[in-house]
DSSP file (Angstrom, degrees, kcal/mol; ACC not computed):
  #  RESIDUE AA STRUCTURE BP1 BP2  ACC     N-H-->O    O-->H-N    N-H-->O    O-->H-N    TCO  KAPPA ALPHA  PHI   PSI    X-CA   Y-CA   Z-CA
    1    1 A X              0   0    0      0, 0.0     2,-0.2     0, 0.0    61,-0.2   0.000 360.0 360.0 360.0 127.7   31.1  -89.5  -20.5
    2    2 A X  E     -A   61   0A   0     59,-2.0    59,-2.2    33,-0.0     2,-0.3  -0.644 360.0-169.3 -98.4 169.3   32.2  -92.8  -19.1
    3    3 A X  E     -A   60   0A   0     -2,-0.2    57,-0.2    57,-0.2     3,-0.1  -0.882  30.6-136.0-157.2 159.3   36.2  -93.7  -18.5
    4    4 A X     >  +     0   0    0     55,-1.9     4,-2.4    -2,-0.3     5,-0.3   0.016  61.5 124.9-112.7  17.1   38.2  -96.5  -17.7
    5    5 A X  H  > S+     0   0    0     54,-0.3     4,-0.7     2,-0.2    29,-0.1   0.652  73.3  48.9 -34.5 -41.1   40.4  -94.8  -15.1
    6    6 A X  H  > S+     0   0    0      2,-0.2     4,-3.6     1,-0.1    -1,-0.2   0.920 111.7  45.9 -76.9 -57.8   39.8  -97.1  -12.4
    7    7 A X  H  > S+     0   0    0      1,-0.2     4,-0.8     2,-0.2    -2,-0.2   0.818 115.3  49.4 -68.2 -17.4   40.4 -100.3  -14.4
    8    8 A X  H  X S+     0   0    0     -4,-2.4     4,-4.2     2,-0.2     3,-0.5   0.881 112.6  49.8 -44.4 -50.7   43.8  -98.7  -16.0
    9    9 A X  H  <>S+     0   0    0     -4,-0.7     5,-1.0    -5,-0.3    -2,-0.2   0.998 104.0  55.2 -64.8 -38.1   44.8  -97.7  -12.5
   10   10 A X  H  <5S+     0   0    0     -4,-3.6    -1,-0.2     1,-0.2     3,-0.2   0.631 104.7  53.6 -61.7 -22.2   44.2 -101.0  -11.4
   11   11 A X  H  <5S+     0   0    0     -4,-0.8    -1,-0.2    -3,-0.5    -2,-0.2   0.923 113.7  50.0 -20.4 -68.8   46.9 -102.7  -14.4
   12   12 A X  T  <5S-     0   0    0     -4,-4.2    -2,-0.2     1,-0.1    -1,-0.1  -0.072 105.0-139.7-104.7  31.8   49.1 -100.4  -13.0
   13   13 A X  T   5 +     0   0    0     -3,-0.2     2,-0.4     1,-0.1    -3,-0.2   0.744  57.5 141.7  12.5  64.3   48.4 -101.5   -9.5
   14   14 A X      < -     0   0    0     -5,-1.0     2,-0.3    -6,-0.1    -1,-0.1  -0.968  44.9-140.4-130.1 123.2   48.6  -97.0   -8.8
   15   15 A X     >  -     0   0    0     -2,-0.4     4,-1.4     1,-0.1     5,-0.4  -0.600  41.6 -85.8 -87.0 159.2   45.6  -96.1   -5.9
   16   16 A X  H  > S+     0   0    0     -2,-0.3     4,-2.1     2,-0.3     5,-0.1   0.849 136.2  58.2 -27.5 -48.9   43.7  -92.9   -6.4
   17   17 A X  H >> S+     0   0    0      1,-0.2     4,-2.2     2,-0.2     3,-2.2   0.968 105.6  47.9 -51.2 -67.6   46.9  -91.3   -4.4
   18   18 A X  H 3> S+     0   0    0      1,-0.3     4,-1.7     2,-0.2    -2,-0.3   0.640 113.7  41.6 -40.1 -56.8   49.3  -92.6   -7.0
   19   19 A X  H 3X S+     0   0    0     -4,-1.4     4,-4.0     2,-0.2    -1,-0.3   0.879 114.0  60.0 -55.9 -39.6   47.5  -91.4  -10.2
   20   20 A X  H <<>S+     0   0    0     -3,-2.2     5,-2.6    -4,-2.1     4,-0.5   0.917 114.1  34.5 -62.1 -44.8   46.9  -88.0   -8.0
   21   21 A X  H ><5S+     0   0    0     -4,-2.2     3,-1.1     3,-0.2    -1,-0.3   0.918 110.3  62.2 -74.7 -39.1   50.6  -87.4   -7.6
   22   22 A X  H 3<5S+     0   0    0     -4,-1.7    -2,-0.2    -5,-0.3    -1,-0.2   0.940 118.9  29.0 -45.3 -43.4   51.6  -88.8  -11.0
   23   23 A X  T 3<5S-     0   0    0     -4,-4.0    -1,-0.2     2,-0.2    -2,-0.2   0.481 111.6-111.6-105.6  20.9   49.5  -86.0  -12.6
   24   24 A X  T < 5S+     0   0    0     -3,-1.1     2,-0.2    -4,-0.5    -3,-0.2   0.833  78.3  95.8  56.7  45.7   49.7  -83.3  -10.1
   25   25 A X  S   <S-     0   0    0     -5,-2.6    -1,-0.2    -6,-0.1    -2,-0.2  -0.887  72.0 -56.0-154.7 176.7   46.1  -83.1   -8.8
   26   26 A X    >>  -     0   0    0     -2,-0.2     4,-0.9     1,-0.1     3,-0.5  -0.106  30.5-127.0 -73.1 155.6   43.9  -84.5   -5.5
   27   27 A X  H 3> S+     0   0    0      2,-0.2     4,-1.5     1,-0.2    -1,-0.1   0.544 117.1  53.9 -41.7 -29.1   43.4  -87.6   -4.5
   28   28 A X  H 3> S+     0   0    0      2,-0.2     4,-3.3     1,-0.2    -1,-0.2   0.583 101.7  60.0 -81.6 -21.5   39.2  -86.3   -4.8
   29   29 A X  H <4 S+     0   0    0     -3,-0.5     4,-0.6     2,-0.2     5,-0.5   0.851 110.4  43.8 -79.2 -33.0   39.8  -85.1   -8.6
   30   30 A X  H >X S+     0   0    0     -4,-0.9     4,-3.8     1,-0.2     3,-3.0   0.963 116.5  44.0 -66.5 -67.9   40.7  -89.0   -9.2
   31   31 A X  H >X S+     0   0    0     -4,-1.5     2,-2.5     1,-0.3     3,-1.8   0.824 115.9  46.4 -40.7 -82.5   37.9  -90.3   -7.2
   32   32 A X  H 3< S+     0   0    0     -4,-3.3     5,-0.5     1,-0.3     6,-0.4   0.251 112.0  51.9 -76.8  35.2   35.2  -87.7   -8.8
   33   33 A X  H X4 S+     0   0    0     -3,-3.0     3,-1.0    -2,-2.5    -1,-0.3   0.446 117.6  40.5-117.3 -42.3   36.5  -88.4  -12.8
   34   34 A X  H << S+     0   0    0     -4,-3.8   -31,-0.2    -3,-1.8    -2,-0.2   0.987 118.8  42.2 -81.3 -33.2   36.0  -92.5  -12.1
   35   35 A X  T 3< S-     0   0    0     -4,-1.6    -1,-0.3    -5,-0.5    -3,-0.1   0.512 117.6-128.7 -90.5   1.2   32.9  -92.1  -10.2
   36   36 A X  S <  S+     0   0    0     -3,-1.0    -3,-0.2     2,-0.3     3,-0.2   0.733  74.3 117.2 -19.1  75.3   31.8  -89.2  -13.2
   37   37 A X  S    S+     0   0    0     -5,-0.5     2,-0.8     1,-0.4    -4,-0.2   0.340  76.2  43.5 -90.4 -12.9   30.9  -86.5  -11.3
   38   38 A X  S    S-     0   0    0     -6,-0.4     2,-0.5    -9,-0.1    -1,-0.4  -0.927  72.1-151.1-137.6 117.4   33.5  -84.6  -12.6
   39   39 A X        -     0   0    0     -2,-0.8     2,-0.2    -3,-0.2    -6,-0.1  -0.822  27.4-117.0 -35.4  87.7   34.6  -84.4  -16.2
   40   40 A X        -     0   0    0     -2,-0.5    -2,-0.0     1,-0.1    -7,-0.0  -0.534  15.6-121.5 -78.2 138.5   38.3  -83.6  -17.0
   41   41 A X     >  -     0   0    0     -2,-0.2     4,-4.0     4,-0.1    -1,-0.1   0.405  40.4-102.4 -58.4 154.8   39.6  -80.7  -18.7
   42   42 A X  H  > S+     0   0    0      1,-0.3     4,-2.1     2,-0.2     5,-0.2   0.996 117.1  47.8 -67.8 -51.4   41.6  -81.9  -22.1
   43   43 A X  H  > S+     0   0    0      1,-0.3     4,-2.0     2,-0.2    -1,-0.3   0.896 111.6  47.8 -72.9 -20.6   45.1  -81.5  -20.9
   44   44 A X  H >> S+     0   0    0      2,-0.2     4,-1.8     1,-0.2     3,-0.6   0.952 108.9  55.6 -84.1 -15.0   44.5  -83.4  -17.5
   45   45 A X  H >X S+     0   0    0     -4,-4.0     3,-1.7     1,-0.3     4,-1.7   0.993 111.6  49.2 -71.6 -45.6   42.7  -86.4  -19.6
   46   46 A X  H >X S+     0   0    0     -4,-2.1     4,-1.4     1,-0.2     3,-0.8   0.790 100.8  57.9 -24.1 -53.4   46.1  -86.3  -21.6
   47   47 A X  H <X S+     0   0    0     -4,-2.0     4,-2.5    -3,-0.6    -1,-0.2   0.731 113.0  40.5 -76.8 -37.4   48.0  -86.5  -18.7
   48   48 A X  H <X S+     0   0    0     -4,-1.8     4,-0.7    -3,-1.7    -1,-0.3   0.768 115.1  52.5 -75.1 -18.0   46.0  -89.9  -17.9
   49   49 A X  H <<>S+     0   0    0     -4,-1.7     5,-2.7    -3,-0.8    -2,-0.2   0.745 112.3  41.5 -78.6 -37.4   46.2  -91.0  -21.1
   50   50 A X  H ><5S+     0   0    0     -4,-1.4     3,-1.9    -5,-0.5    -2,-0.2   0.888 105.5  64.7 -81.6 -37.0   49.6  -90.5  -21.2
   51   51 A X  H 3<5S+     0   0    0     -4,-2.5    -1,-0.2     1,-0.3    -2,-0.2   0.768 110.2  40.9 -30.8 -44.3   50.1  -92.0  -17.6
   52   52 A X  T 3<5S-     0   0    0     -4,-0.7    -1,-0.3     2,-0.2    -2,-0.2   0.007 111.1-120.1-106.0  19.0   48.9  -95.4  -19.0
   53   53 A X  T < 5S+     0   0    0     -3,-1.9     2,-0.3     1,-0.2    -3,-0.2   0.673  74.3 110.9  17.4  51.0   50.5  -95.0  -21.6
   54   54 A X      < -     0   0    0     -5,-2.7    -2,-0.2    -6,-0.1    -1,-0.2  -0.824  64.3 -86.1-121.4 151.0   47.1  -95.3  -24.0
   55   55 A X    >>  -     0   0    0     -2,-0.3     3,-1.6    -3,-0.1     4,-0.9  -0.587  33.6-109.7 -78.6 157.1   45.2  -93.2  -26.0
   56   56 A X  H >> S+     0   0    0      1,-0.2     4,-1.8     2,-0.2     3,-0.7   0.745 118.0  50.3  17.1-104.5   42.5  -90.9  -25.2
   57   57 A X  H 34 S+     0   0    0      1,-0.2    -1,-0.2     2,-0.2    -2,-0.0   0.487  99.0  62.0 -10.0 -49.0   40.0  -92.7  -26.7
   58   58 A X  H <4 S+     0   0    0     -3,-1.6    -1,-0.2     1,-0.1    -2,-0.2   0.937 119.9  39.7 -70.7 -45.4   41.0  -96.3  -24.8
   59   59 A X  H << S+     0   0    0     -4,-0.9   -55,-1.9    -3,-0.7     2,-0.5   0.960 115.2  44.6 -42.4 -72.6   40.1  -93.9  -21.6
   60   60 A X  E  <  -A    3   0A   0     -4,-1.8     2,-0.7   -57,-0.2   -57,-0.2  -0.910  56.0-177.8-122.0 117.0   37.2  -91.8  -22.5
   61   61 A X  E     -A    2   0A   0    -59,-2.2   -59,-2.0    -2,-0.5    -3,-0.0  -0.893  27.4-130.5-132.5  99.1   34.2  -92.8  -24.2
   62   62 A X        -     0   0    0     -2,-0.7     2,-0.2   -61,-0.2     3,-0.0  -0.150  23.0-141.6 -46.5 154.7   31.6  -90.4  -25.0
   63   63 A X        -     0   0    0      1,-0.1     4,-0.4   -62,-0.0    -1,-0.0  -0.447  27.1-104.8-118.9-178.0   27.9  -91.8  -23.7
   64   64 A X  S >  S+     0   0    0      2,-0.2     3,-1.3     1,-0.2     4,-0.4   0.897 121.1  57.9 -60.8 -51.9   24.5  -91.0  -26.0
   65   65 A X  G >  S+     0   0    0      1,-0.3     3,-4.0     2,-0.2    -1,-0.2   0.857  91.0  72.7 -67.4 -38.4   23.2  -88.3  -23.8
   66   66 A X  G 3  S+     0   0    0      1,-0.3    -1,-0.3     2,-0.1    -2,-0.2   0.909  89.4  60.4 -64.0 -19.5   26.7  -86.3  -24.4
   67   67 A X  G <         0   0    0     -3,-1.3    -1,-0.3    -4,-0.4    -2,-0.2   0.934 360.0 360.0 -67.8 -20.5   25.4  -85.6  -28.0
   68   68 A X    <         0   0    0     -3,-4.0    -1,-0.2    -4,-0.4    -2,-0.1   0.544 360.0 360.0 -47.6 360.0   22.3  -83.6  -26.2
């Protein structure tokens, strides 16, 4: 799955910290969801979604391999 996390946060001139605190989780969850090591759970992608006040979707963009 690829995201647009970084270039949202970056709109909303909010650093890795800034997102981390907005949605109540590490500075390291932020970092390993943009870099995609780490896949988030439905409610926290809401919680980004919601952050940026965008949908889902505008966020998180399923890749070809996810259909494997």
């Amino acid at each position: 799955m690829k995201n647009t996390v970084k270039v949202e946060r970056a709109k909303k001139n909010f650093t890795q910290q800034d997102l981390a605190e907005r949605i109540k989780v590490s500075r390291q969850t932020i970092n390993s969801i943009e870099s995609g090591k780490y896949v988030p759970s439905t409610v926290l992608a809401l919680k980004i979604a919601k952050t940026f006040e965008t949908s889902l979707e505008e966020i998180f963009q399923l890749e070809e391999n996810d259909w494997e």
